[in-house]
C-alpha positions as CSV (number, residue, x, y, z in Angstrom):
1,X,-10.9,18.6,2.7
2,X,-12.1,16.2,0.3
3,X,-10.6,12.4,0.0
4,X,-8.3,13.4,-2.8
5,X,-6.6,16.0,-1.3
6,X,-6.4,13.8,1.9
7,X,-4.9,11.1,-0.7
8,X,-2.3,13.9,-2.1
9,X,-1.0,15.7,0.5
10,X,0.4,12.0,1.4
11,X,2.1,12.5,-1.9
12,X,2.9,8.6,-2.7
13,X,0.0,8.3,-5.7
14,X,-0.8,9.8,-8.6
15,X,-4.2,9.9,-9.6
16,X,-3.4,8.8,-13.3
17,X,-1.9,5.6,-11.9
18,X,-5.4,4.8,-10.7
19,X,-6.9,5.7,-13.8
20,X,-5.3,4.3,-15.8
21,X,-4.8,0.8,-14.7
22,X,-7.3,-1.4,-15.7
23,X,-6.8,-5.4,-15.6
24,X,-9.1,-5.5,-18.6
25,X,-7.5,-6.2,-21.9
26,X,-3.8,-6.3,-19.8
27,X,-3.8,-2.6,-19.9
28,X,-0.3,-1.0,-19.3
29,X,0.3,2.3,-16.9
30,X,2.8,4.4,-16.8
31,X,4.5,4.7,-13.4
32,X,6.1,7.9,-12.6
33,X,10.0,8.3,-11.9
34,X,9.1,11.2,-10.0
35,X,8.2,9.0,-6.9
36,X,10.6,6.7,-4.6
37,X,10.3,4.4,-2.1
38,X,10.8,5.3,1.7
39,X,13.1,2.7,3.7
40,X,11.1,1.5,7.0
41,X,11.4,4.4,9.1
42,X,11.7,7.1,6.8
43,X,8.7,6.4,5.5
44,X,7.1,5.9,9.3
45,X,8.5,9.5,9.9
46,X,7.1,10.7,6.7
47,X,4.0,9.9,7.3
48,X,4.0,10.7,11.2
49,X,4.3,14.1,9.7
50,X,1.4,14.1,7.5
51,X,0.0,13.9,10.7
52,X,-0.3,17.7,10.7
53,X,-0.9,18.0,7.3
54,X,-4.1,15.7,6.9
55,X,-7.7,16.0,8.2
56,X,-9.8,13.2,9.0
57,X,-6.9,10.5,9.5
58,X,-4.5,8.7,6.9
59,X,-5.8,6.5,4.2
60,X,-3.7,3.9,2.4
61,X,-0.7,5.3,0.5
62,X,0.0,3.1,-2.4
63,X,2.9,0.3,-1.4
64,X,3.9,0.2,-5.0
65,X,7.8,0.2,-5.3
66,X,7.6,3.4,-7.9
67,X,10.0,2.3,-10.6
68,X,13.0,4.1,-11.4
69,X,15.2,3.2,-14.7
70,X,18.3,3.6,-12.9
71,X,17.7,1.1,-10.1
72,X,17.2,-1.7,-12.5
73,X,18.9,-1.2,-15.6
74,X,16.4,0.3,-17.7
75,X,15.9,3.0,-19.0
76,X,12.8,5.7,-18.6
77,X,10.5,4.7,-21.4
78,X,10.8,0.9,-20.2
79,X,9.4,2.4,-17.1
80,X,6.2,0.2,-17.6
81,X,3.5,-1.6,-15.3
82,X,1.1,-4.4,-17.1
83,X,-1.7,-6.2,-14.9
84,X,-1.5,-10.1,-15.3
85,X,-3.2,-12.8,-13.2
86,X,-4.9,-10.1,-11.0
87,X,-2.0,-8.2,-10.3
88,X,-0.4,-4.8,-11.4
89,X,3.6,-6.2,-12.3
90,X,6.1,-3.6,-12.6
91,X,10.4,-4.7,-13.5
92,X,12.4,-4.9,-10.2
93,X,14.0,-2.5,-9.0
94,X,16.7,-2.2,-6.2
95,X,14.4,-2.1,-3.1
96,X,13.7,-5.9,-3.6
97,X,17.4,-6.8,-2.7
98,X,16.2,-6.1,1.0
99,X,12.5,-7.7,0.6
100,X,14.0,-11.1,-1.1
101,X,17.5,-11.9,0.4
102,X,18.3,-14.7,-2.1
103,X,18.1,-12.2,-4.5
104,X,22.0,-11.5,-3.6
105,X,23.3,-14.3,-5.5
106,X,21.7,-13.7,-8.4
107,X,22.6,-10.1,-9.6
108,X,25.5,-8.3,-10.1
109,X,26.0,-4.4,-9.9
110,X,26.9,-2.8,-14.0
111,X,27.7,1.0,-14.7
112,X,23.6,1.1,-15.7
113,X,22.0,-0.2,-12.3
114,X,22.0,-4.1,-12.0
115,X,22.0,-7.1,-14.1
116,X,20.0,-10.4,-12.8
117,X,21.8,-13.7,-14.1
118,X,18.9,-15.8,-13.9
119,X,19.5,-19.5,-14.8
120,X,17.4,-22.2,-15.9
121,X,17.2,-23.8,-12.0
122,X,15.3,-20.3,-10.9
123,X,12.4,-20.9,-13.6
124,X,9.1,-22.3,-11.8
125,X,5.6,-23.3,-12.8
126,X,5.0,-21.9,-15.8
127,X,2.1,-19.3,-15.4
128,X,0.7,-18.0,-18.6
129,X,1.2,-15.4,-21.2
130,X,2.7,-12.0,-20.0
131,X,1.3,-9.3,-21.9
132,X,3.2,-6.9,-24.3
133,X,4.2,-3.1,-23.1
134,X,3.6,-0.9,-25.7
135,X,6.0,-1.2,-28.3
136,X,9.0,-1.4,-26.0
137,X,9.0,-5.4,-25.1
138,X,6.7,-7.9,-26.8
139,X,4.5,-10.1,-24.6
140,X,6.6,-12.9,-22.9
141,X,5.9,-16.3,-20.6
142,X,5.8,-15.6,-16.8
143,X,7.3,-18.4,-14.6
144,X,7.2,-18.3,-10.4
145,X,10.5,-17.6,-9.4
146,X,11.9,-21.2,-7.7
147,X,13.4,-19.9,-4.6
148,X,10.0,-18.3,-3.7
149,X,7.3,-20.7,-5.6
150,X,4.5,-20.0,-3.6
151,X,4.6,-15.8,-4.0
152,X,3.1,-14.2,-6.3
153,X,5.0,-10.6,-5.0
154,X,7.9,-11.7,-7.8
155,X,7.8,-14.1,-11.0
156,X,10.6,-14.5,-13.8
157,X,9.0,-13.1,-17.4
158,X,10.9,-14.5,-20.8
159,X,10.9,-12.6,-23.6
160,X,12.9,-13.9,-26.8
161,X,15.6,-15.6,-24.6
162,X,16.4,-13.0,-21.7
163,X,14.8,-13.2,-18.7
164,X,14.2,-10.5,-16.2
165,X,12.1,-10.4,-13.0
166,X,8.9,-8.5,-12.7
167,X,7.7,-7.8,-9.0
168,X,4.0,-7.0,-7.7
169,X,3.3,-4.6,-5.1
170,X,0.4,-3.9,-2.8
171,X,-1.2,-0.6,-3.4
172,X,-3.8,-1.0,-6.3
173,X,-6.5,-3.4,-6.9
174,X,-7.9,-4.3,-9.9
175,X,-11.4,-1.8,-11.1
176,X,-14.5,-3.3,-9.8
177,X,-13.3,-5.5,-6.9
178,X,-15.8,-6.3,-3.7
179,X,-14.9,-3.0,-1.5
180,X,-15.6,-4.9,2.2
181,X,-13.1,-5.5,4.3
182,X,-12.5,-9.8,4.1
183,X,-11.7,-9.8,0.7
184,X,-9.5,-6.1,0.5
185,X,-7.9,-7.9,3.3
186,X,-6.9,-11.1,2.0
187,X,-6.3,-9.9,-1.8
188,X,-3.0,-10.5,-1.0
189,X,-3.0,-13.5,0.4
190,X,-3.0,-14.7,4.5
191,X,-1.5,-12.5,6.6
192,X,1.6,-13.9,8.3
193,X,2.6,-10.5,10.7
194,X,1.7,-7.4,11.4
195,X,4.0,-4.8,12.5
196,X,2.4,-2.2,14.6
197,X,4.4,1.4,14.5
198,X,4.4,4.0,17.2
199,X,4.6,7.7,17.0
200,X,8.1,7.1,19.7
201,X,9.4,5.1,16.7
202,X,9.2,1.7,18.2
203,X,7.0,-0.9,16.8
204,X,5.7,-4.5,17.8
205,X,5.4,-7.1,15.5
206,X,2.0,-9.7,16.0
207,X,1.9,-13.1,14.9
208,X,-0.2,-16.2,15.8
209,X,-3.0,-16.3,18.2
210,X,-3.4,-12.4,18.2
211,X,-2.9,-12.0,14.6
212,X,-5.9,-14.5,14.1
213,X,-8.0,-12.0,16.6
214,X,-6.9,-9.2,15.0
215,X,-8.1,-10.7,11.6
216,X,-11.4,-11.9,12.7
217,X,-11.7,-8.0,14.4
218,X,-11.2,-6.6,10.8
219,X,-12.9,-8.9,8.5
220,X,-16.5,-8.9,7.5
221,X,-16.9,-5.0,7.2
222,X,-18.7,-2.8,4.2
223,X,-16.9,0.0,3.3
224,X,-17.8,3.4,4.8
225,X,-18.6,6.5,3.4
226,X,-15.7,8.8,4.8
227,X,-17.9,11.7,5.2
228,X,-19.5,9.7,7.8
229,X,-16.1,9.9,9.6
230,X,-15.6,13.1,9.3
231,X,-18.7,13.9,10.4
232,X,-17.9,11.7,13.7
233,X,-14.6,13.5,14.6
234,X,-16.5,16.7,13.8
235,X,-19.1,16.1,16.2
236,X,-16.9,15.0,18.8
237,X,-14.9,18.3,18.1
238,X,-18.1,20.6,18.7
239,X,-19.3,18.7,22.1
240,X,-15.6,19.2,23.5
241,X,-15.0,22.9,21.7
242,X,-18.2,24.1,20.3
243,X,-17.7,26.3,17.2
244,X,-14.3,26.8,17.0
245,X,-12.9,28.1,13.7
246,X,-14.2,24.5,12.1
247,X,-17.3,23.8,10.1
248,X,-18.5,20.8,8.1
249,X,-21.3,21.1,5.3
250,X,-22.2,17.9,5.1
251,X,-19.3,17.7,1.8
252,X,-16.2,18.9,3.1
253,X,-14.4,20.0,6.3
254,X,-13.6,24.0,6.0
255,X,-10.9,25.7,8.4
256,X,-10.9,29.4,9.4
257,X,-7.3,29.6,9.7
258,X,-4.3,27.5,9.0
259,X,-4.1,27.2,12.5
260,X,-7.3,25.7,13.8
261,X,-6.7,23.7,10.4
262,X,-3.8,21.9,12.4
263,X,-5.2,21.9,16.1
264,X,-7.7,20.0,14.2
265,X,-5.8,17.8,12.3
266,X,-3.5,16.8,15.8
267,X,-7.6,16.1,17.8
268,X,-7.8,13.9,14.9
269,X,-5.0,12.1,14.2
270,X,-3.7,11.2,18.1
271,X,-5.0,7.9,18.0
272,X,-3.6,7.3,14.6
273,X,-1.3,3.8,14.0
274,X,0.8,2.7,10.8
275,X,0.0,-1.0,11.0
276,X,2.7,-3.2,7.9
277,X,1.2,-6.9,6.5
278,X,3.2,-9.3,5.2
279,X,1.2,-12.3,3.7
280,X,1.9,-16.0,2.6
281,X,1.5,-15.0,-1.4
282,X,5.2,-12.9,-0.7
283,X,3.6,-8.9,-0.2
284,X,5.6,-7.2,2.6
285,X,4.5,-3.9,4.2
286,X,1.0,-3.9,2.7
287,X,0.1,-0.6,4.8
288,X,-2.8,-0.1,7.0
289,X,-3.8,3.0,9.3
290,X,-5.8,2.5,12.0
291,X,-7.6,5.4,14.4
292,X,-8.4,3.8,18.5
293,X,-8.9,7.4,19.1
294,X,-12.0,7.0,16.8
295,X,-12.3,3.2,15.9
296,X,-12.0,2.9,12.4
297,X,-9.3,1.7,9.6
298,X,-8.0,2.3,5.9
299,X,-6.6,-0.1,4.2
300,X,-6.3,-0.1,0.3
301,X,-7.9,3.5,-0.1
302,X,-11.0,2.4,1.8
303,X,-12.2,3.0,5.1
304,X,-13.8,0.6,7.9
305,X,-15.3,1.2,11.3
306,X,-15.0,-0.6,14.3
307,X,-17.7,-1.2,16.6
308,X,-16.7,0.3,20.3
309,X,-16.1,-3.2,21.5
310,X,-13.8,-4.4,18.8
311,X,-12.5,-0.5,19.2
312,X,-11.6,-1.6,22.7
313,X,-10.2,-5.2,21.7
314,X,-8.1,-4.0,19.2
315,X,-6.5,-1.1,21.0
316,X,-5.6,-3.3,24.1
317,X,-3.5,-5.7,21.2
318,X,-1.9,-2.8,20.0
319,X,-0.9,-1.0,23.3
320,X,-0.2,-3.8,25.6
């Protein structure tokens, strides 16, 4: 099974998101209304089901709130994402009313979705010029959003005398970013929590002394071929079962029957754990999977592994 497929049969990206976003020249992408956001658990349960579904563990699935017209009060072809100031901007939609609570003051439900009455007391520091989208809105000034000055998860954009809000999401980083660990982690700021999920469908939120340890157990890693990981789980696979129904060609996993396909996939994915950051800059449930069964981590698309001590040190965190 190659990375894309592993990637797809998550089904929360589309390849041509990727692609196509580019922070060079302010670029704009297309998001798809075909996608929508999970709440909290659904999307735990969702993805506890992949379990079955996907060799050689879970990567990243994109965090980005997938807009849809009717949430906000736009329609389709305003369906529009533009990089600016590092980030890949999208208009809010209604999933935010949950992530920013002071939100409920300022909008008001309409027949088309929801209308934000944003006043001159919301408009922060004044940030720069926010790029055009194609020929439905000309470029705008972006302002921080003065209930939350310090995030850069949600700004105010003014265009010709209306003002809307545009929100950032983790999921995609900008083309040619450093791939290692320290700065993937903190390209959305300092983490604040992490929320550790279990397969029961409890979870167990960190924060001070262990987070710290937990950051310092993550950071300062190069990115690692994949194939390297599959190779592992293979190996460990052949010394337990010999050659059972799976091969590996160096490429790709191959499966003689759909059925060995998923005994695999459950020796692979038992020590599997959907791990939600929250950071200082205002991203919530930035989504990393880590593996204790065979000590390594994806976060952002890229995978990481753990040495067996830091395996060990991080496991005991999660599990006690």
């Amino acid at each position: 099974m190659t990375k894309n497929e592993l990637l797809a049969a998550i089904g929360e990206i589309d390849d041509r998101i990727i692609e196509e976003a580019s922070p060079s020249g302010a670029k704009e992408v297309t998001i798809p209304n075909t996608l929508k956001r999970r709440n909290t658990m659904t999307k735990f349960l969702a993805l506890a089901a992949c379990f079955c579904l996907i060799v050689g563990g879970l990567f990243f699935a994109f965090g980005d709130e997938i807009f849809d017209g009717k949430d906000s009060g736009q329609t389709p072809d305003q369906s529009y994402a533009v990089w600016f100031n590092g980030y890949l901007y999208e208009p809010i939609s209604h999933h935010y009313h949950e992530v920013y609570p002071e939100l409920s003051d300022i909008y008001e439900k309409i027949v088309t979705g929801y209308k934000y009455n944003i006043k001159e007391e919301h408009i922060g520091e004044y940030l720069g010029v926010f790029p055009a989208l194609k020929d439905v809105h000309p470029e705008g000034k972006a302002y921080r959003f003065s209930l939350y000055p310090d995030y850069d998860s949600i700004i105010i954009v003014e265009r010709e005398g209306e003002y809307s809000f545009y929100v950032a999401d983790g999921g995609i980083l900008p083309e040619g970013s450093p791939t290692d660990s320290t700065t993937t982690l903190y390209y959305y700021g300092q983490p604040t929590s992490f929320v550790f999920f279990y397969p029961d469908e409890s979870y167990k939120t960190i924060t001070g002394e262990e987070l710290n340890t937990i950051m310092s157990l993550l950071s300062g890693k190069e990115l690692t071929d994949y194939k390297k990981i599959e190779e592992k789980v293979f190996n460990e696979w052949y010394a337990e079962r010999g050659d059972v129904g799976v091969s590996f060609d160096g490429e790709e996993l191959n499966y003689d029957s759909a059925e060995i396909h998923a005994e695999f996939t459950a020796f692979m994915t038992e020590g599997n754990r959907l791990i939600w950051m929250n950071t200082d800059k205002g991203f919530k449930n930035l989504a990393l999977y880590y593996n204790s069964k065979f000590g390594y981590f994806n976060f952002m698309t890229k995978s990481y592994e753990l040495t067996e001590s830091e395996a060990e040190m991080l496991k005991e965190i999660i599990e006690s």
